[in-house]
C-alpha positions in Angstrom: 107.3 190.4 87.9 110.2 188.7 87.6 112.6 185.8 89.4 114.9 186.5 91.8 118.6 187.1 90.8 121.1 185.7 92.6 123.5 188.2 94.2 126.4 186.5 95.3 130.2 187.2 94.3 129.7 186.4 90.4 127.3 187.9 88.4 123.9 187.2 89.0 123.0 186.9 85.3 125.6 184.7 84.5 125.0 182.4 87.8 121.1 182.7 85.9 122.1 181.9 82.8 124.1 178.7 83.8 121.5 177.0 85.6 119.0 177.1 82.9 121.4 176.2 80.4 122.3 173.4 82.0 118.6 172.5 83.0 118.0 172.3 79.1 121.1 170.9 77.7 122.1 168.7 80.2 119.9 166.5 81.0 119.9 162.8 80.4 117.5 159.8 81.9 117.0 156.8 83.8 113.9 157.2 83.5 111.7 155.2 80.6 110.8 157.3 77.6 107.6 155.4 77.2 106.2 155.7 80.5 106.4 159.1 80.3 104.7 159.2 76.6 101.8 157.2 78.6 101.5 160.0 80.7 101.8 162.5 78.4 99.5 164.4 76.0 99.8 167.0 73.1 96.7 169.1 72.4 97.1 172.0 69.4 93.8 174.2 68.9 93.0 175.0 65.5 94.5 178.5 66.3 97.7 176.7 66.8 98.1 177.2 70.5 99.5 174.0 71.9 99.4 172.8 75.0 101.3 169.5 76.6 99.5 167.8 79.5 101.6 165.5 82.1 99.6 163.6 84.0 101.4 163.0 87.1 100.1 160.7 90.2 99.8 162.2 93.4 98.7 165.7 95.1 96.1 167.6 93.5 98.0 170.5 92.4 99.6 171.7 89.5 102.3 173.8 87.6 101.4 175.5 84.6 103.7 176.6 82.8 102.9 179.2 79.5 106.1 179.7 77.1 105.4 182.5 74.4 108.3 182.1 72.1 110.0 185.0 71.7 112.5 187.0 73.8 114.7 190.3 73.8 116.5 188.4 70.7 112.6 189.3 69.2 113.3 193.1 69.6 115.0 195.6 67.1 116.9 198.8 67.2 115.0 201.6 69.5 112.9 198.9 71.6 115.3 197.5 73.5 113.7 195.7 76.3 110.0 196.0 75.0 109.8 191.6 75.4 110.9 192.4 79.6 108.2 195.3 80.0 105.4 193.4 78.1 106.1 190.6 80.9 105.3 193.0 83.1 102.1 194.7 81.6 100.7 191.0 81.4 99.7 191.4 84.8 97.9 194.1 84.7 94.3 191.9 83.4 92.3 192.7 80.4 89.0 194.7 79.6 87.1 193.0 82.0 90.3 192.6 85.0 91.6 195.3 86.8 89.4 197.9 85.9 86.3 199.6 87.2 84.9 200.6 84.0 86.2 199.1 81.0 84.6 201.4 78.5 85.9 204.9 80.4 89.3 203.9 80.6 89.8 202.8 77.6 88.8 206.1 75.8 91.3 207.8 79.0 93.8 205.3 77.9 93.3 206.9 74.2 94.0 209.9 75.4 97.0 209.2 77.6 98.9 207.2 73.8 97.9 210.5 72.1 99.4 212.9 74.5 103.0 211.2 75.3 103.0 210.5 71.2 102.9 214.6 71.2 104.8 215.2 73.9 107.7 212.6 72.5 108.1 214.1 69.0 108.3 217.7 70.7 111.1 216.6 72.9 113.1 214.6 70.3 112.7 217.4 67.3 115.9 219.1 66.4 115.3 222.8 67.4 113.7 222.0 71.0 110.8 224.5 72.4 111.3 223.6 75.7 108.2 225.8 76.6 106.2 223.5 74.3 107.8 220.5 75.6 106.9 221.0 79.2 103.1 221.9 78.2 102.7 219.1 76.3 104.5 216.9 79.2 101.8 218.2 81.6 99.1 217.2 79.4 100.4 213.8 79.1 101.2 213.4 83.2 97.5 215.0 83.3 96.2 212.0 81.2 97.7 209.2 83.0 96.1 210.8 86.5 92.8 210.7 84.6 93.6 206.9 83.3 94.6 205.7 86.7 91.4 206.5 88.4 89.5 203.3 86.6 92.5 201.1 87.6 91.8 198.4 90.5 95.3 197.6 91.1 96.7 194.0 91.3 93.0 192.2 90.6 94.6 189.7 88.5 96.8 188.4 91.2 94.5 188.9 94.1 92.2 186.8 91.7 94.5 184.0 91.5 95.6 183.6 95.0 92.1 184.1 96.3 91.7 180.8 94.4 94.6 179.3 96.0 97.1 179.8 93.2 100.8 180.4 94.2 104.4 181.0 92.4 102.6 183.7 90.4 105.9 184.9 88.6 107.2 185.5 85.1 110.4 185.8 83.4 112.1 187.3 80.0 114.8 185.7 78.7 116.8 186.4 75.4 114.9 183.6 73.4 111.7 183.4 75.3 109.1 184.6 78.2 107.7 182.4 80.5 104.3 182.6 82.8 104.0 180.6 86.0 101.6 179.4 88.4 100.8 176.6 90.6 97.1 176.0 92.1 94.7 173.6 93.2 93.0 171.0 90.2 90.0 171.9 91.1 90.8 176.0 90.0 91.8 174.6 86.5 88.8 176.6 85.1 89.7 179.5 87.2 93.0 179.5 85.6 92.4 178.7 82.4 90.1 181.7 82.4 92.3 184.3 83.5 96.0 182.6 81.5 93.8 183.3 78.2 92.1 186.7 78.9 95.9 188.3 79.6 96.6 186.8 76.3 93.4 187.4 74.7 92.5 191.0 75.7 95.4 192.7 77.5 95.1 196.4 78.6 98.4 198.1 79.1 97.3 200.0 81.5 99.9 202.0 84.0 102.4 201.4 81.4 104.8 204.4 81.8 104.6 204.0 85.9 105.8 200.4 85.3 108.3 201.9 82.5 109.5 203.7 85.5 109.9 200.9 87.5 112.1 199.3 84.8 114.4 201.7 84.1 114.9 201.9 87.7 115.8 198.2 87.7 118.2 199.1 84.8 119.6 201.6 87.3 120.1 199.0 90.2 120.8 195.8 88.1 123.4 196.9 85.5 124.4 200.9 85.8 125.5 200.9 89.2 126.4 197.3 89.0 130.3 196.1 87.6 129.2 192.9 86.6 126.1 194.2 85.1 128.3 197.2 83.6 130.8 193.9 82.2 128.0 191.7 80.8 126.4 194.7 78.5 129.6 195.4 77.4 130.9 191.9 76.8 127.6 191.1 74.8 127.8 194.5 72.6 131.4 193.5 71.8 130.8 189.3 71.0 127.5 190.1 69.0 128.0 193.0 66.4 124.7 192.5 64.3 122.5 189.7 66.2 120.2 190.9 68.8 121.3 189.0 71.7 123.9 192.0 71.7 121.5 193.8 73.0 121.1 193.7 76.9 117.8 192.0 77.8 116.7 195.0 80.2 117.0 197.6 77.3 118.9 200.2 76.5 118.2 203.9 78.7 117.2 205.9 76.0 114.9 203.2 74.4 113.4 202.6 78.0 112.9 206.0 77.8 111.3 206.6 74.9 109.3 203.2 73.4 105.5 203.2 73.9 102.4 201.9 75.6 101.6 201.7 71.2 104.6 200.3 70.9 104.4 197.4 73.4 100.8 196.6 71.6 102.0 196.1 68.6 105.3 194.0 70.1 102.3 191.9 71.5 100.2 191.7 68.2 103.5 190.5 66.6 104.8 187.3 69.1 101.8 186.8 71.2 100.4 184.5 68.6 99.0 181.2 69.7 101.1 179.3 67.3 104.0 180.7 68.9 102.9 179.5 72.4 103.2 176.5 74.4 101.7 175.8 77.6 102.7 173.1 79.8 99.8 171.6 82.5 101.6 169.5 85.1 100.7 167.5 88.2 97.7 165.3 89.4 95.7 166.2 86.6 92.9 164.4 84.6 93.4 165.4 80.6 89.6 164.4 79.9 88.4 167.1 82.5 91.2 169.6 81.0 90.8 169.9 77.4 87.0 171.3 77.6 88.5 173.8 79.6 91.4 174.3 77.1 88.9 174.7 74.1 86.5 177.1 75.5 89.0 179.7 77.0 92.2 179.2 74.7 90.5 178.4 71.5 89.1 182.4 71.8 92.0 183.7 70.7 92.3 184.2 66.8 94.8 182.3 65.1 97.2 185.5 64.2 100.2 185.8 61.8 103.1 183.5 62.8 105.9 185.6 63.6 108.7 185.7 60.7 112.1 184.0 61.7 114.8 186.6 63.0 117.1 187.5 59.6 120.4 188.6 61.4 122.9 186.1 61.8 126.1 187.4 63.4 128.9 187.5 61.1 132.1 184.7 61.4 134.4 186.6 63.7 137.9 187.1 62.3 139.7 188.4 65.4 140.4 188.8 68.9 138.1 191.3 71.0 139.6 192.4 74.4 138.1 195.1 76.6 139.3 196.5 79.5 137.1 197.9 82.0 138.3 200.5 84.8 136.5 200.2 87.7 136.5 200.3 91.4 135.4 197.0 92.4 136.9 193.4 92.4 138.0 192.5 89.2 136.8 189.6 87.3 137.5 187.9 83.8 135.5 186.4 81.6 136.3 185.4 78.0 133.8 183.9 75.1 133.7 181.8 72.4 131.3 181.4 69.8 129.5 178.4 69.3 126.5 177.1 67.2 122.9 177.1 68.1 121.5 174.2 70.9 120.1 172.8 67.7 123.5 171.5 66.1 124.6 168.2 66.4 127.4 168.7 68.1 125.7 170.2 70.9 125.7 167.5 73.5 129.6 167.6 73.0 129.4 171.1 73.8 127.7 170.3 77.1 130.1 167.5 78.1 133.1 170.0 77.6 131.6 173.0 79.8 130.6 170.3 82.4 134.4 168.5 82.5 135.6 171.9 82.6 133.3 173.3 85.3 131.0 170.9 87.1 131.3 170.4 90.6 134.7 170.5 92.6 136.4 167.7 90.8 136.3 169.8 87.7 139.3 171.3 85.9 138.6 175.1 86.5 137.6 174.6 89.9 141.0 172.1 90.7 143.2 174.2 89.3 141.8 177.6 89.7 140.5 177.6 93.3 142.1 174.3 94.9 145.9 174.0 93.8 146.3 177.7 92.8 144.4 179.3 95.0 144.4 182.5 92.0 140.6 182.5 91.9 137.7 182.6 94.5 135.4 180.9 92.0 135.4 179.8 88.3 133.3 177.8 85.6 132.1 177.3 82.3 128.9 177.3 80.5 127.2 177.5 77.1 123.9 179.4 76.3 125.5 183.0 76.5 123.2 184.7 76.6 120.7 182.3 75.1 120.9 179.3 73.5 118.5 179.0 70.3 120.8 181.2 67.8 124.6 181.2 67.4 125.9 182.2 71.0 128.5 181.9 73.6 130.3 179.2 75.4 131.9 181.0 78.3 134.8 180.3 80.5 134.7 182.9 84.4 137.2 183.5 86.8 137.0 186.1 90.2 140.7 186.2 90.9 141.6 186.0 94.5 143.4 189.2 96.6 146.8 189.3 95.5 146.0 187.7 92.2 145.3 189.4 89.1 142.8 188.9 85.7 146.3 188.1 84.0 146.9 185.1 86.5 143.5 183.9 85.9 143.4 184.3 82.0 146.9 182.0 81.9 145.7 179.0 84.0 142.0 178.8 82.0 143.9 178.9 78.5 145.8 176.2 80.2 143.2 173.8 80.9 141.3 174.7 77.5 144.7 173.8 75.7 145.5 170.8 77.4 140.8 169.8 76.6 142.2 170.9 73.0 145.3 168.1 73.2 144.9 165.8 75.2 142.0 163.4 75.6 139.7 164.0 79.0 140.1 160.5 81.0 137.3 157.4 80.8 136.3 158.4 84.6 135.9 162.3 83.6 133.5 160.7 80.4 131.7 158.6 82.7 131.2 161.7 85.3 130.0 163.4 82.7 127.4 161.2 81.4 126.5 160.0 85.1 125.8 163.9 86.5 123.9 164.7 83.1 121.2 161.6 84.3 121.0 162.7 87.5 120.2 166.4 86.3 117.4 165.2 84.2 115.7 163.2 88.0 116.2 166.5 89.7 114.1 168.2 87.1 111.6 165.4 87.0 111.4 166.0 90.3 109.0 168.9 90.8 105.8 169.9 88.6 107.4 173.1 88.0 110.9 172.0 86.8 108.8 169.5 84.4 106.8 172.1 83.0 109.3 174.3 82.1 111.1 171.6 81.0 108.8 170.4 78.2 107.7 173.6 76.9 111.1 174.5 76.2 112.1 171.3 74.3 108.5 171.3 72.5 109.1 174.8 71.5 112.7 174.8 70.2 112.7 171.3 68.9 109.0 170.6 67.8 108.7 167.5 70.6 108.8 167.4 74.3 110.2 164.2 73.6 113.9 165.8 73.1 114.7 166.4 76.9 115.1 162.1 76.9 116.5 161.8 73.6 119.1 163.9 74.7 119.9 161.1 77.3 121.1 159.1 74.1 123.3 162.4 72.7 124.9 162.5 75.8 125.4 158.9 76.0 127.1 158.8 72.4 129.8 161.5 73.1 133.3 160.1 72.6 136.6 161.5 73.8 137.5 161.7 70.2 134.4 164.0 69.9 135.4 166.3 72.4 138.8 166.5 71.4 137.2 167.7 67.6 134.8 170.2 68.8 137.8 171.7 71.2 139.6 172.4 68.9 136.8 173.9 66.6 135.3 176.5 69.0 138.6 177.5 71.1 140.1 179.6 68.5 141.6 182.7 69.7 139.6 184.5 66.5 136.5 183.7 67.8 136.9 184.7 71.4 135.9 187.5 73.1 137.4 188.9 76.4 136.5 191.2 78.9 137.6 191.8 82.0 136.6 194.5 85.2 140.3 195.8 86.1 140.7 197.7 89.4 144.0 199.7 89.0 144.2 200.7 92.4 144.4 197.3 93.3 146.7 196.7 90.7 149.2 199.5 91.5 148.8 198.0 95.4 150.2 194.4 94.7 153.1 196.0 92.6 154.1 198.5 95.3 
């Protein structure tokens, strides 16, 4: 399970990706710090799982919100998109969910890893049997038929909304995974119940017909998709030797080849309670919760904590450009690399994506869209395509008919040139500093938004507290600041361009 992408003329992993990055980075407050720390509570078990409860007047429901920190930036060479399919296997319950007999299916489930671990090796070995292959693929295909008969399909969901729960969804994103729910108060215990046994005890059962449905989503979202096609490409030519090269969904051949053994042991390694945070949000009462969070979370054994990735992606010394025939409307996006959303320069970082692309009195959008009339949309955004490592501040154009990527390229360089030179204006500061308040009160706005909210910050920084202390960073950026980090990070050595270039459209506005 997964959220919905949006479809529209851009790419939908971009228009993804800007949202939540400016959901984190943006936001600033009106609101009083030390209301909210009233209201607040941090409870760590002693196997390190930690767990933030917001107690928050009103209805009795609430979002829960469960942030296992680690994402496809987590995965190596040859199991590309094993943190997006282990998302999906956590719905599939435990030993004691979504199964009719817990002991049979676990020997079946034996004897399906056995069999495709034969069958793979056959069909990867230099001089091929293909004889041999086939046999040993019918035994395998024989051995899931046998494993799906103990299946009860969907129990843990069924469970769940049978209890009144709703927004049952997940997510993987380069740097993280996220699990969310919303339910009643009163089916904390329910909850809490089933959050930890997915955790605690998960069976990977139906894994290859869910591998399946992956790579098929590979086939929609990015093979027969340009932008998707662009945004693989793009990120395989900015990041050389980090992993958020790598395309979240995985790689065909990996999705075709990694294993139900495989996702175990991607499980045993980041689904560590010290590398999880859960979020509890809404009309709650914290002395009724943390029994609940002590008998069902504190089951789970403390684990190994997960050793810090070792790759950092090399300074770039030059210019990367790629063109990309293709049959569809052309669009232009170009990169530049930036630090991690830990540096402390990274609220300047924010204020020079949001003067360059916020709303329609931005600079993109004026002179892009409005005056020009070269591009049907534009904008800028950091986090590309996540934001806890070194990654990509990104500037977007979708030229217009009659326009070309060239048109487009010339009037974003000109507005990054003139953020380089000149200083922005006190009202574009102020606009700034005003829209990054008001993002933070949207947030606050709903349980959910909350939740995901304070995970995040607890995770990356060590406090929920840093989504209003960036209030203050925000707050502190000078024009003089902007100006200084401009002209760091828009060097044409560190940028990275690619672009979707329809020739026969092309050779049509020449003729």
């Amino acid at each position: 399970m997964e959220t919905q992408r949006n479809r529209r003329l851009f790419f939908p992993a971009l228009a993804m990706l800007a949202l939540s990055a400016l959901a984190l980075t943006l936001p600033a407050s009106g609101q009083d710090l030390s209301q909210f720390e009233k209201r607040v509570s941090v409870h760590e078990l002693d196997n390190g799982w930690t767990f933030l409860i917001y107690e928050r007047p009103g209805a009795p429901v609430a979002s829960l919100f469960t942030l296992v920190n680690a994402g496809s930036a987590n995965e190596v060479a040859g199991i590309t998109g094993l943190a997006h399919m282990f998302e999906h296997m956590a719905f599939k319950g435990s030993t004691r969910i979504g199964t009719s007999d817990p002991e049979a299916e676990a020997e079946a489930l034996h004897a399906v890893d056995d069999a495709y671990e034969a069958y793979d090796r056959a069909r990867r070995r230099t001089n091929i049997d293909a004889e041999s292959v086939e046999e040993l693929e019918q035994k395998w295909v024989e051995a899931r038929e046998k494993a799906k008969e103990y299946v009860v399909n969907n129990e843990f969901g069924e469970v769940l909304e049978r209890g009144g729960g709703s927004q049952l969804n997940a997510f993987t994103a380069s740097d993280f995974t996220g699990y969310v729910v919303a339910l009643p108060t009163n089916k904390l215990e329910l909850w809490a119940y089933l959050e930890s046994e997915r955790f605690l005890d998960p069976v990977l059962r139906e894994f290859y017909t869910e591998r399946d449905v992956v790579m098929e989503e590979r086939r929609l979202r990015t093979d027969s998709q340009p932008v998707g096609r662009l945004i693989e490409q793009m990120l395989a030519a900015a990041f050389t030797a980090h992993p958020y090269g790598y395309p979240g969904i995985g790689y065909m051949s990996d999705l075709e080849s990694f294993s139900r053994r495989d996702a175990i042991e991607f499980y045993k390694n980041h689904y560590v309670p010290s590398n999880m945070v859960t979020v509890i949000s809404g009309g709650v009462d914290k002395e009724k919760v943390l029994p609940l969070l002590d008998k069902y979370f504190g089951r789970m054994e403390t684990g190994r904590e997960p050793p810090p990735l070792r790759t950092v992606e090399p300074p770039q010394i030059a210019e990367r450009v790629l063109r990309i025939p293709d049959q569809s409307q052309p669009i232009y996006a170009e990169g530049y690399m930036r630090p991690a959303i830990t540096h402390p320069d990274n609220a300047v970082y924010d204020a020079i994506a949001d003067v360059l692309s916020t709303g329609r009195t931005s600079r993109l959008y004026r002179s892009l869209v409005r005056d020009k009339k070269i591009a049907a949309q534009t904008g800028a955004f950091n986090g590309f395509p996540g934001s806890k490592y070194q990654n990509l501040m990104l500037a977007f154009a979708v030229p217009t008919p009659g326009h070309s990527n060239e048109d487009v390229q010339e009037a974003i360089r000109t507005e990054i040139e003139r953020i380089k030179t000149e200083p922005i204006t006190d009202e574009e500061l102020q606009m700034v500093k005003t829209r990054a308040k008001a993002a933070l009160l949207r947030t606050l706005d709903s349980n959910t938004g909350m939740a995901q909210q304070l995970a995040t910050a607890h995770a990356w920084f060590g406090d929920w507290r840093e989504v209003f202390r960036s209030v203050d960073r925000i707050e502190a950026v000078t024009k003089e600041d902007i100006l200084r980090v401009a002209k760091e990070v828009f060097q044409p050595t560190g940028r990275t361009v690619t672009m979707i270039v329809n020739e026969s459209a092309e050779n049509e506005e020449e003729s």
